[in-house]
C-alpha positions in Angstrom: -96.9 165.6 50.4 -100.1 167.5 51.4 -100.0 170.1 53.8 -102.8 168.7 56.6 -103.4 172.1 57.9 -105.9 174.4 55.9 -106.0 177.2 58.8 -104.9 178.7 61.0 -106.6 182.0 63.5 -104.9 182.1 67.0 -104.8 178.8 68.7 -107.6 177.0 66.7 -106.2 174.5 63.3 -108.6 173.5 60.9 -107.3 170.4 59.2 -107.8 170.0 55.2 -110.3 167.2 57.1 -112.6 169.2 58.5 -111.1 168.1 61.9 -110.4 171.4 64.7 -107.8 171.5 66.8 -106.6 173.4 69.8 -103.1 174.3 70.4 -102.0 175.2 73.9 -98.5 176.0 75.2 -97.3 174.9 78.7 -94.8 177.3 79.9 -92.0 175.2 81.9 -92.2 175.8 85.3 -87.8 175.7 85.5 -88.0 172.3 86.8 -84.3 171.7 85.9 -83.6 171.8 89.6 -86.7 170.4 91.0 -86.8 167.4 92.5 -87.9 164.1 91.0 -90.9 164.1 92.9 -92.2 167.3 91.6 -91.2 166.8 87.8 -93.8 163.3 87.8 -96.1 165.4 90.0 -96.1 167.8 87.1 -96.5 165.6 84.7 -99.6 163.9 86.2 -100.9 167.3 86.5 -101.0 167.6 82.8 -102.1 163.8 81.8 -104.7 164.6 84.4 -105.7 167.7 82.3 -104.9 165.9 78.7 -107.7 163.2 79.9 -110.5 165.3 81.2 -110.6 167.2 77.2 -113.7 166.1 75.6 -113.1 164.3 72.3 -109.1 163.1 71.3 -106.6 164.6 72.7 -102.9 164.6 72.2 -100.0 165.7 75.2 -96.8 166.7 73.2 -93.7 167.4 74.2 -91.4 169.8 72.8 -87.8 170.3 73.8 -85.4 173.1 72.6 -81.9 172.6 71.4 -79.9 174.7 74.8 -76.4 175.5 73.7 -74.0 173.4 76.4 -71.8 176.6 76.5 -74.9 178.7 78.0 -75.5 176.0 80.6 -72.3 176.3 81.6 -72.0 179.8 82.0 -74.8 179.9 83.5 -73.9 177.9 86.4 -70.5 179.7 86.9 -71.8 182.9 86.9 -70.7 184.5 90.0 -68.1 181.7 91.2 -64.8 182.6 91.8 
């Protein structure tokens, strides 16, 4: 299989195409403990950003693997 990716300088891909691309990272704004209403007000947020680009544009979403342990931790921290 063919790499698609020729270059790569910052945020800006050059595809073996010809295409460009621009990668941008969302930082999460910790809405593990927001409320429902805020998480698809977020969300429309970005769609509403991803559909004003010029050209085609692509919304991905990238989840890390969180250790269940941590999480746990986490939330007994300080509990007696």
């Amino acid at each position: 299989m063919r790499m698609p990716i020729r270059h790569v300088a910052g945020n800006i891909v050059w595809t073996v195409h010809g295409q460009v691309w621009a990668v941008y990272r969302v930082r999460g704004s910790g809405s593990a403990h927001a409320s429902r209403q805020a998480k698809v007000q977020r969300l429309r947020q970005m769609e509403t950003l991803v559909r004003q680009l010029k050209g085609e544009s692509m919304l991905l979403s990238l989840c890390p693997a969180v250790d269940p342990a941590s999480v746990v931790e986490r939330m007994t921290a300080g509990v007696d």
